[in-house]
C-alpha positions in Angstrom: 103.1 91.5 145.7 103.3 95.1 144.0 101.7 95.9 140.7 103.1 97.5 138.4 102.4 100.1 136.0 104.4 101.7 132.7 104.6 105.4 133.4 107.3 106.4 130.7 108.1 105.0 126.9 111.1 106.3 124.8 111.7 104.5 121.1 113.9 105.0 118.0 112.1 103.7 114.7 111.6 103.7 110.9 108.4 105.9 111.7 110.0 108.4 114.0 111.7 108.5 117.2 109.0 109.2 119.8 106.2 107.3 120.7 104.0 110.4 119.7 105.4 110.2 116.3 105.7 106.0 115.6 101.9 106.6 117.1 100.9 109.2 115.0 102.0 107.5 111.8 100.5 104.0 112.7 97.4 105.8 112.7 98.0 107.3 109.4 98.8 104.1 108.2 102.6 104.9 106.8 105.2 102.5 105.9 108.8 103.0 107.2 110.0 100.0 104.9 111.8 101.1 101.8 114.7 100.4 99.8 118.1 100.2 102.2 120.4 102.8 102.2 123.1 102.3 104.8 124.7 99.7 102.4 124.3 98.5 99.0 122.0 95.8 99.0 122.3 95.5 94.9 123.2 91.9 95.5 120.7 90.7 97.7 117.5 89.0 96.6 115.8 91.1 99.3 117.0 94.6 99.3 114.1 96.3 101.7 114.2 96.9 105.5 112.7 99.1 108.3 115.6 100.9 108.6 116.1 103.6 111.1 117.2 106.5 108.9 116.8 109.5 111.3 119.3 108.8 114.1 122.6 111.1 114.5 124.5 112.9 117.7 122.1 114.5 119.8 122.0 115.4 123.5 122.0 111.8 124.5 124.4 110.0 122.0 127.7 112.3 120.7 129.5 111.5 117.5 132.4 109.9 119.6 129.7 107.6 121.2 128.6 107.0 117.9 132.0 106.0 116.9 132.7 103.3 120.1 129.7 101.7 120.2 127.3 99.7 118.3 124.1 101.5 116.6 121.7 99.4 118.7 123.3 100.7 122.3 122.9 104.2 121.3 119.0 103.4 120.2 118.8 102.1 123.4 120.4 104.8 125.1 118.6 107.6 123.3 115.0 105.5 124.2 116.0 104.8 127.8 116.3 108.3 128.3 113.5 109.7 126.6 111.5 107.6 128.7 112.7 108.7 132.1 112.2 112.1 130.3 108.5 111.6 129.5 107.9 109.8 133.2 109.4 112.8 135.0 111.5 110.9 136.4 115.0 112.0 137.7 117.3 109.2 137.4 119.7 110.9 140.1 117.3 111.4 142.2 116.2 107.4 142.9 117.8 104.9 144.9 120.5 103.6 142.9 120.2 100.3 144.8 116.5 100.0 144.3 116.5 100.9 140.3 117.5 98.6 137.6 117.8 98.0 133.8 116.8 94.9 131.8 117.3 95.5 127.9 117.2 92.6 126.0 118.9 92.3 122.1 118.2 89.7 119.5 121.8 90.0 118.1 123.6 92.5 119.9 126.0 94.6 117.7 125.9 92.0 114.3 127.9 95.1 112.5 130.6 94.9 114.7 130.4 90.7 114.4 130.5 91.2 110.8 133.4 94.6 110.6 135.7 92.1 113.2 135.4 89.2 110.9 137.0 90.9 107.6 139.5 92.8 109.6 140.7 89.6 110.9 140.3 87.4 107.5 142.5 90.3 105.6 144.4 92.2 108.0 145.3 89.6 110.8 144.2 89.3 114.9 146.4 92.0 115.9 144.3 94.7 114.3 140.9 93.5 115.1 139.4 96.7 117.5 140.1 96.5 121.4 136.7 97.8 121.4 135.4 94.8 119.4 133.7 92.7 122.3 132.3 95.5 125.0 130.8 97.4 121.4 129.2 94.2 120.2 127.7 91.8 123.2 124.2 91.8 123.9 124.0 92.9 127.0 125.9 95.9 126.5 122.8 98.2 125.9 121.8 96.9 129.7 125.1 97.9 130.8 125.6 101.1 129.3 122.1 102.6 130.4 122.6 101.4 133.3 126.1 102.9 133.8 125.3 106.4 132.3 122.5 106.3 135.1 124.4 105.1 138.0 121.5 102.6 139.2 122.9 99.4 140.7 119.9 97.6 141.0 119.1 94.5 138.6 120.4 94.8 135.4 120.9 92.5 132.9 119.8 91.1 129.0 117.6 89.1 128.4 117.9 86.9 124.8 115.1 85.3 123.3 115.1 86.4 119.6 112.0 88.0 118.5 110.8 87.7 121.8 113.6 89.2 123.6 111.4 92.7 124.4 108.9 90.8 126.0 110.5 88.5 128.1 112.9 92.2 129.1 109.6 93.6 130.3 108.0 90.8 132.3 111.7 89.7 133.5 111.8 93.9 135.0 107.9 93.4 136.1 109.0 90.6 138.2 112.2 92.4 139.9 109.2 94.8 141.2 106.9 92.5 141.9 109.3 90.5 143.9 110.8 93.9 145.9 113.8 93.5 144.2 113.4 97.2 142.9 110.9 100.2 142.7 111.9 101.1 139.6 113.3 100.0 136.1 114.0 100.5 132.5 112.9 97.8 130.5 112.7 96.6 126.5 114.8 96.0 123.4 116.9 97.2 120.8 118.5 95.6 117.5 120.6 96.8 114.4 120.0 93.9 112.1 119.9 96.0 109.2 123.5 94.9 107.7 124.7 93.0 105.3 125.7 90.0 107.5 121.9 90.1 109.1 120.4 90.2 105.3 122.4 87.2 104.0 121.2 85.1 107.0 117.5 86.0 106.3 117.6 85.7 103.1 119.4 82.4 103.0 116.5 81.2 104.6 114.0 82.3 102.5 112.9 83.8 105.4 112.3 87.5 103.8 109.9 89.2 102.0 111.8 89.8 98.2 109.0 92.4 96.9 112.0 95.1 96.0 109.8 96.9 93.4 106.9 97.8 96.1 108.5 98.0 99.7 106.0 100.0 101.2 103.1 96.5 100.5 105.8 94.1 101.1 105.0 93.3 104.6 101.7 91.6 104.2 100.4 89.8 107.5 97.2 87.9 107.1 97.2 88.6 103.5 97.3 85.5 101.3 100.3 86.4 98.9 102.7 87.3 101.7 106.3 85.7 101.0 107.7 86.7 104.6 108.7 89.4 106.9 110.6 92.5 106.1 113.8 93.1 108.5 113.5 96.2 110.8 115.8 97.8 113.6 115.2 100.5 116.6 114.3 100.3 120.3 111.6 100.6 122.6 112.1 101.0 126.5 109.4 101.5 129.0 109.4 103.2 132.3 107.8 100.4 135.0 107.4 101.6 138.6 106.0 99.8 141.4 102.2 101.6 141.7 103.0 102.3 145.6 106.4 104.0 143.9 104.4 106.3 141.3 102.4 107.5 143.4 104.7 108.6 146.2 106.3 110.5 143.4 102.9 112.4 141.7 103.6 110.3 138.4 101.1 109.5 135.1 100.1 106.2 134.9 100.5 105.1 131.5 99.1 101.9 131.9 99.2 99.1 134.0 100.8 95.2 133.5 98.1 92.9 134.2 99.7 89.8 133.4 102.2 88.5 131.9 103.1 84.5 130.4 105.3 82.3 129.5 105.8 79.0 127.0 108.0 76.9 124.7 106.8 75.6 121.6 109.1 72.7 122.3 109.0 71.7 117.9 111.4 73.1 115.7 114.4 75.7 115.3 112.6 78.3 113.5 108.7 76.9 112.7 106.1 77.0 115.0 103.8 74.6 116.1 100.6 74.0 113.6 98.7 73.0 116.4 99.5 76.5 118.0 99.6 74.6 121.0 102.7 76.5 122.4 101.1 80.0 121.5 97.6 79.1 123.2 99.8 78.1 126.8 101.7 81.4 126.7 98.5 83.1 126.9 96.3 81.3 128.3 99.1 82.0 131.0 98.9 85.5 130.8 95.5 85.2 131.2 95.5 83.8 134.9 98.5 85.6 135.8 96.3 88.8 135.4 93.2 87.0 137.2 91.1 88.0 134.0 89.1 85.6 131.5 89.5 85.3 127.6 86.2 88.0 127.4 87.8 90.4 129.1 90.8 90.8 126.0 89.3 93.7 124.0 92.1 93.9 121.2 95.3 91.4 121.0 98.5 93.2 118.8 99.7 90.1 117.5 103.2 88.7 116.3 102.2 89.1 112.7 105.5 88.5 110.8 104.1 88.5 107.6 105.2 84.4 107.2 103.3 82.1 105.3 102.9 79.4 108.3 103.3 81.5 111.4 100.6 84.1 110.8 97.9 81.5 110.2 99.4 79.0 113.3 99.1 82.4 115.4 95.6 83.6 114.3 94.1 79.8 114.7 95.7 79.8 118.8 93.9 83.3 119.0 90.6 81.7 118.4 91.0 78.6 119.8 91.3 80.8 122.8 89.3 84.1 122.5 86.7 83.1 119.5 86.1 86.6 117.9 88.5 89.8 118.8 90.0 92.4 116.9 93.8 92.1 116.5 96.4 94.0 114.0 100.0 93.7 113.4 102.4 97.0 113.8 104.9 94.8 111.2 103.1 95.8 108.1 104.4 99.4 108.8 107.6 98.9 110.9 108.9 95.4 109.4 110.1 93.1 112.0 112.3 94.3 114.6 113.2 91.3 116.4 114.6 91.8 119.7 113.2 95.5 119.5 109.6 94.5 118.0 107.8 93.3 121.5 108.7 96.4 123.1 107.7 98.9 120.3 104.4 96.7 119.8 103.9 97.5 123.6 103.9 101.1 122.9 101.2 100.8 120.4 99.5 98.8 122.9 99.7 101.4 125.7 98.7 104.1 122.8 95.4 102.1 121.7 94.0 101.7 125.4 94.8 105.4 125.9 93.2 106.7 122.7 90.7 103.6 122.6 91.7 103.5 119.2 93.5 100.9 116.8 95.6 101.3 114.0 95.4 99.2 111.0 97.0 96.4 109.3 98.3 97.5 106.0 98.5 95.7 102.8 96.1 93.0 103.5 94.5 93.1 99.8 93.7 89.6 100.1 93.0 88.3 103.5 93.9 84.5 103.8 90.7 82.0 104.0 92.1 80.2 106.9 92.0 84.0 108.8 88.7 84.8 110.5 89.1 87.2 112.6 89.1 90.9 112.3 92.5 91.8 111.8 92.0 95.9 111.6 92.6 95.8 107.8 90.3 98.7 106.5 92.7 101.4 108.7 92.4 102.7 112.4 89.6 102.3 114.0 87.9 103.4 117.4 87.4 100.7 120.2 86.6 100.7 123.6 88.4 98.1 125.7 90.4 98.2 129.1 92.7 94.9 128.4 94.9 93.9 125.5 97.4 91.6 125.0 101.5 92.0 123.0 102.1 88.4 121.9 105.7 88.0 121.0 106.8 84.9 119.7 110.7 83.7 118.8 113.0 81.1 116.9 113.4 78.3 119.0 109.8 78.5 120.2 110.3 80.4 122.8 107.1 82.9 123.3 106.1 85.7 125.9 102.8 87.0 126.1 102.1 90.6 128.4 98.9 91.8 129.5 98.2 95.7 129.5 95.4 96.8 131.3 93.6 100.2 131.0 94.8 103.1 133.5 
């Protein structure tokens, strides 16, 4: 069976559109959450997001593309090919047959959902967009890359809410490790800041509603948080088969080690107290890589900012690895969703390059029931050559991926 290895990353964000710059300002400690601009949030009781603010024609999305498609298939275009861009990797150039695309979405185009929905309420079915469905399905981001490419390997979306990135990734690692491909494109991308995604999250109390101090709203571990803050973007990584980076002289980023699976099996949107669900999907991850729990130096964790699920999280970590440093890349970025896994794995790939951490913002006051070190004095230096991305999503559904030190 092949390993595999990441040798290219590409990402659109609220803290820059690179993975040197989203890594850069981690380590700074910025926020990217502020007030929302792309609509007028004045009637929301939370009017804060992650919003990607810095995204416009360039030389991989034009203004007409802009205009056809939903927001989150450009961000996915525009990562999918800065990646192949920072692997060196010429997409012409590779067997079409052998090179694939799995780019998961949470939502898909909600905009688009939401735009379709008045048209047809005030104006009638006949002048709802012909481009309505291709612009607004989820696995349009998979299609599109992969079209723009010409690669007719696997491709396909993967939907698993917040941890739709995840699941993309290990669902590509196992095209490769099954010689199904040599190559492939793999991670997430969401546009859920809108005002049909707000209402939802809102409804359910589900969102931070500090609008007087966005930047300390998202507040994992911290005992006053009052829930997650909504972000947007993509992340796509570049995963070869090693025997296929090689042939071809690339970097090796680093390498997938493991990756697990698990279903809380309890409740639509709560997870399990018992973390029971959590501890399997890595525990998992764990013998898939052929590593034990000493071996994890560092864990970037789901960390949503939620009153129950950062403390059901944290109590699984321990239950399984005792003492271990872990941070959340949500108190700067907000929460993603279907893009979060795969721009957490970025960070990932960053700290075990730079053996360094970034911090957890805003924890002022860490929760009692929170013992271990969850990074919240700022970056730090660490050594450590494994670390796990736990993503976890509504339904229960949870996806844990081992990185492993080049």
């Amino acid at each position: 069976m092949e390993n595999v290895v990441v040798t290219g990353m590409g990402c659109v964000s609220a803290l820059g559109n690179s993975p040197e710059e989203l890594w850069r300002n981690l380590l700074l400690g910025k926020s990217g959450i502020a007030p929302i601009e792309r609509f007028d949030a004045g009637a929301f009781t939370s009017q804060i997001a992650g919003e990607v603010r810095d995204f416009g024609p360039n030389e991989f999305c034009s203004e007409r593309d802009l205009k056809r498609f939903s927001r989150y298939v450009m961000y996915a275009v525009f990562a999918a090919k800065q990646a192949l861009r920072n692997a060196g990797v010429d997409a012409a150039a590779e067997n079409p047959a052998r090179s694939g695309v799995v780019i998961g979405s949470s939502i898909g185009g909600m905009q688009h959902y939401y735009e379709a929905a008045v048209t047809l309420s005030t104006r009638g079915p006949n002048r709802v967009s012909p481009f309505f469905i291709p612009m607004s399905i989820v696995n349009m981001a998979s299609g599109e890359v992969s079209n723009r490419l010409g690669w007719m390997g696997p491709s396909f979306s993967v939907t698993s809410a917040c941890a739709t990135s995840n699941h993309s990734i290990a669902s590509a690692v196992d095209q490769i490790r099954l010689g199904r491909a040599d190559i492939m494109l793999a991670g997430g991308s969401d546009e859920t800041v809108n005002p049909l995604g707000l209402s939802g999250f809102t409804s359910m109390h589900a969102v931070s509603r500090r609008n007087d101090s966005p930047e300390t709203a998202s507040r994992p571990f911290d005992r006053d948080r009052d829930g997650f803050v909504m972000g947007e973007g993509s992340a796509v990584l570049v995963l070869e088969s090693e025997s296929h980076a090689r042939a071809r002289g690339a970097e090796v980023l680093a390498r997938i080690a493991g990756v697990g699976f698990s279903a809380d099996a309890y409740h639509i949107s709560a997870p399990r107290e018992d973390g029971k669900g959590v501890m399997l999907a890595m525990q998992n991850a764990l013998a898939d890589a052929r590593i034990n729990p000493d071996d994890i130096g560092y864990i970037n964790t789901h960390g949503t900012s939620t009153p129950l699920g950062d403390v059901a999280e944290c109590r699984a970590i321990e239950a399984v690895f005792g003492s271990v440093k872990v941070n959340s890349t949500k108190s700067m970025l907000g929460h993603a969703l279907g893009a979060a896994g795969a721009l957490e794995a970025i960070a990932v790939i960053k700290s075990l390059q730079e053996q360094k951490l970034h911090g957890t913002k805003n924890v002022f006051n860490k929760d009692p029931e929170i013992h271990l070190d969850v990074c919240e004095n700022g970056a730090c230096s660490h050594r450590f050559d494994y670390a796990l991305n736990n993503s976890f999503g509504f339904g229960g559904q949870n996806c844990v991926i081992v990185f492993g030190r080049n």
